[in-house]
N, C-alpha and C positions, 0 to 999 in steps of 0.2 A: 066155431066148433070144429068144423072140418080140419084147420088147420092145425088146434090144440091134437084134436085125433092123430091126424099122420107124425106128427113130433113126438105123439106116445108112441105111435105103432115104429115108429123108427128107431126110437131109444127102444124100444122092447128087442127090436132083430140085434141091434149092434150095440147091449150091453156091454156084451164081453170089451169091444174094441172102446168103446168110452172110456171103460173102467182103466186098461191099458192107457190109455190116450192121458189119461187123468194120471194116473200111477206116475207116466214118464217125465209131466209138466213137473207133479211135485217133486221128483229125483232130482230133477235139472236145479229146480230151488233150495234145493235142500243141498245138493251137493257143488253149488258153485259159489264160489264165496269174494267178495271183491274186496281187497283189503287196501285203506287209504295209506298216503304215502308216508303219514305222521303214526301209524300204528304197528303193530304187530299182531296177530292172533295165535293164542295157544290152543291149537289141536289135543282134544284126548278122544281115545276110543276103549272104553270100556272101564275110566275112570283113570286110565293111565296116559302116560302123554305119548302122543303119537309125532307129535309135526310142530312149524312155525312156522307160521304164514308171512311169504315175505307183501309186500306193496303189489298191488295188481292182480289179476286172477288166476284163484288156486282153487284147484278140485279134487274134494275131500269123498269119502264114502258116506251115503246118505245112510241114515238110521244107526250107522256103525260112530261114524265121529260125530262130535260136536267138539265145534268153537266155545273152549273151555273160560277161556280171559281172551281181554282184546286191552292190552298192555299200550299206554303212548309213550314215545319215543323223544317225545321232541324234551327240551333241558328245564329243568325242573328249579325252585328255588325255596329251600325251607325258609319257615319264617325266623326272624332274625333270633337271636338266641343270647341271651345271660347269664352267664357261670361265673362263680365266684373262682378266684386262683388268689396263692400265693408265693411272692417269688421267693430265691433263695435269699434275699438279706430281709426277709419277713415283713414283705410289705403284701399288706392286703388290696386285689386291685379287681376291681370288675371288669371282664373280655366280652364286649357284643360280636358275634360269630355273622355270619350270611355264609350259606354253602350253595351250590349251584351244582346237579347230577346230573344226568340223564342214564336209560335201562336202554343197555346193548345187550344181554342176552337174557329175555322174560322167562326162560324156561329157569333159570336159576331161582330167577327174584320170586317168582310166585310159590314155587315148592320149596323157597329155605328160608325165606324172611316173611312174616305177616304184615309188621307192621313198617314200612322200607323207612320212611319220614322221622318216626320217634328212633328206630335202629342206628341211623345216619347220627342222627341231634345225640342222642346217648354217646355212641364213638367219639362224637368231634368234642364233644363236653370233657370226656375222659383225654384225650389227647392233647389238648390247648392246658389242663390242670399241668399234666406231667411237664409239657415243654416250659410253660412259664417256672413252672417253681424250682425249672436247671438254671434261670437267668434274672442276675438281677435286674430292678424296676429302669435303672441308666438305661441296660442292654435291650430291653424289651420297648422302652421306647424307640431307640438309634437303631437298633435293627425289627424296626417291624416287617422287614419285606421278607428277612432271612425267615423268621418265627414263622408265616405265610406258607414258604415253603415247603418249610418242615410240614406241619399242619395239613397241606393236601397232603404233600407224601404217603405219611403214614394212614390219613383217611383214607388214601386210595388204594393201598395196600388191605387195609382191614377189611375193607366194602367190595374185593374183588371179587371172592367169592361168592356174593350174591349176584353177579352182574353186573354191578352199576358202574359207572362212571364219572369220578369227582373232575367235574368239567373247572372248577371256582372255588376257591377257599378264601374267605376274607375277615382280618379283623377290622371292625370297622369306628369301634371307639375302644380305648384303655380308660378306663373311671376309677381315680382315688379316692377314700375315704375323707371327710372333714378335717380330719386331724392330722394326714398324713401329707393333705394337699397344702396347709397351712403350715406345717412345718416346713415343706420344700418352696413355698412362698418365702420364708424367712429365712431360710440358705440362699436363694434367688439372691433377694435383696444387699445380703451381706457379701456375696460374690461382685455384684454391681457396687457398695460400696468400696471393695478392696479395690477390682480396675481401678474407680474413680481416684482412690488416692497415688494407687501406681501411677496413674496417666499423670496425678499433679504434682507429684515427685519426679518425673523425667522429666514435666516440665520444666521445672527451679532447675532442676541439674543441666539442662541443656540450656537454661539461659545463663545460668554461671560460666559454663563452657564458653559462651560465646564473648562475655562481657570480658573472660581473660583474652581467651584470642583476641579482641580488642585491643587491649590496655599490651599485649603484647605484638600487637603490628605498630600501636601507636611509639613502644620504645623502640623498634628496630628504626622504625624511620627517624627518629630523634637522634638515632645512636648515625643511621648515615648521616642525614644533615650535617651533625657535630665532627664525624670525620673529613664530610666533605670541607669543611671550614678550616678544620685544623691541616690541612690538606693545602689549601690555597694560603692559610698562612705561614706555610710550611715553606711554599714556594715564593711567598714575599718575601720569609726573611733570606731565602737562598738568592733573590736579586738584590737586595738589600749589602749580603754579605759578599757578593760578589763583587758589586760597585766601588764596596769599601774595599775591598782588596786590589783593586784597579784604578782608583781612584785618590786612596786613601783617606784622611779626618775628615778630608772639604765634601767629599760625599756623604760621610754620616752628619754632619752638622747642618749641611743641604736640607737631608731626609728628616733631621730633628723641627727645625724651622717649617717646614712642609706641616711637618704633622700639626704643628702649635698655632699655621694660617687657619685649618681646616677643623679645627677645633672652634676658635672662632667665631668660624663661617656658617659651624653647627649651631652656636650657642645665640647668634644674630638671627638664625630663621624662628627661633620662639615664638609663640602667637601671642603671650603677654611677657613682653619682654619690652618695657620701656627704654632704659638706661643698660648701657652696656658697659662693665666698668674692662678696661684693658690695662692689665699689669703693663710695667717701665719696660719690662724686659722685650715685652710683646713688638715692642718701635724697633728695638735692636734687634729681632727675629727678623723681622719685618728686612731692616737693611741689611742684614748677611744673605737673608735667600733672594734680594735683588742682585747685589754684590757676585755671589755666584754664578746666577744667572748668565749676567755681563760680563764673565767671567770664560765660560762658557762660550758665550753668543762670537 
């Protein structure tokens, strides 16, 4: 009891100074504000905006501000999105979207936009309509990076005014209709047949190529052979001719006899050659080109 007494009798002297002591605690909490590094806070004072709190400690007027919104920072991803488009040679195609933002300045985004999420998905819906149906369904395939582009481009443009920032713009599937994907099936197809028969038409023609150049290395070399012959018989008869002219009859009748032994000689190597009949004349060939010979010797 004694002690509950002095703790009344001493809060009754130094009201005043508790009340103060009290006042000043709550000021300090009311007016110190610690803002994480992934945030922002919007200041208003008196329903108007006052301030923006950056990361770390900021000290506001107690009773007068308050921390109005506490905006985060970090990048944000709507959920994936489906729009119908059609392009310009009137194909109907489905566009799944992913966008990716983040809020660099909240004093924007909270006083001009309500809804930031559907705002975003609404613009990008309208923007991917207009760009697909400048290009046809080839172009939008082959340049999907370019369409990309464009697409944040103008997101980013449109959404500046609130703040935000289009960190990401992606398409992430093109989807044909039944009918439109099964017709370009049957182009596919018909395209792969047409190579195929181009590739087996160059073939025939490149082996016709090849079978002439054949059939025309085989006649040049026929055609040498034939020269080179005519060529060495060219230079027999030129010894031939010369002998007789140095010699006179006794060398061509020589040269005649020669040819008529080796003839013979040919007709004796036969592998069924029993009986060899030899003309009368063949005895007397026989003794002129000894004769000669001996002649000679």
């Amino acid at each position: 009891m004694d002690i509950q007494q002095e703790l009344l009798t001493f809060a009754g002297e130094n009201a005043v100074i508790i009340a103060i002591a009290l006042f000043v605690i709550v000021c300090i909490l009311l007016g110190v504000r610690i803002v994480p590094q992934s945030e922002k806070f919007v200041v208003e004072r008196f329903g108007r905006l006052r301030s923006v709190l950056g990361p770390g400690i900021n000290l506001i007027v107690p009773f007068l501000d308050k921390v109005a919104h506490k905006i985060s920072i970090l990048e944000r991803q709507l959920p994936n999105a489906n729009q119908d488009a059609i392009t310009r040679d009137n194909v109907l195609v489905q566009i799944e979207t992913s966008v990716f933002y983040r809020i660099l300045q909240p004093e924007k985004t909270v006083y001009r936009i309500r809804d930031v999420d559907a705002a975003i998905s609404t613009t990008v819906a309208g923007i991917v309509r207009a760009e697909i149906g400048m290009m046809e369904l080839d172009e939008v395939q082959s340049n999907r990076s370019e369409v990309i582009a464009k697409i944040k481009s103008q997101v980013a443009d449109a959404v500046n005014d609130w703040g935000i920032e289009v960190t990401r713009a992606e398409i992430l599937d093109v989807d044909l209709d039944a009918q439109t994907r099964e017709a370009m099936m049957q182009q596919l197809n018909a395209e792969r047949a047409r190579r195929a028969q181009v590739t087996e038409a160059e073939g025939k023609r490149r082996a016709v190529e090849l079978a002439a150049d054949a059939e025309l290395y085989a006649a040049e070399q026929t055609a040498k052979a034939r020269r080179i012959a005519a060529d060495a018989e060219a230079y027999a008869t030129g010894v031939v001719a010369q002998a007789i002219a140095e010699n006179g009859l006794e060398a061509a009748q020589y040269q005649v006899a020669l040819k008529q032994v080796e003839a013979l000689s040919s007709l004796g190597k036969g592998g069924g050659t029993q009986t060899i009949v030899v003309p009368a004349s063949a005895m007397d060939a026989f003794g002129e080109a000894f004769k000669m010979l001996k002649g000679r010797g």
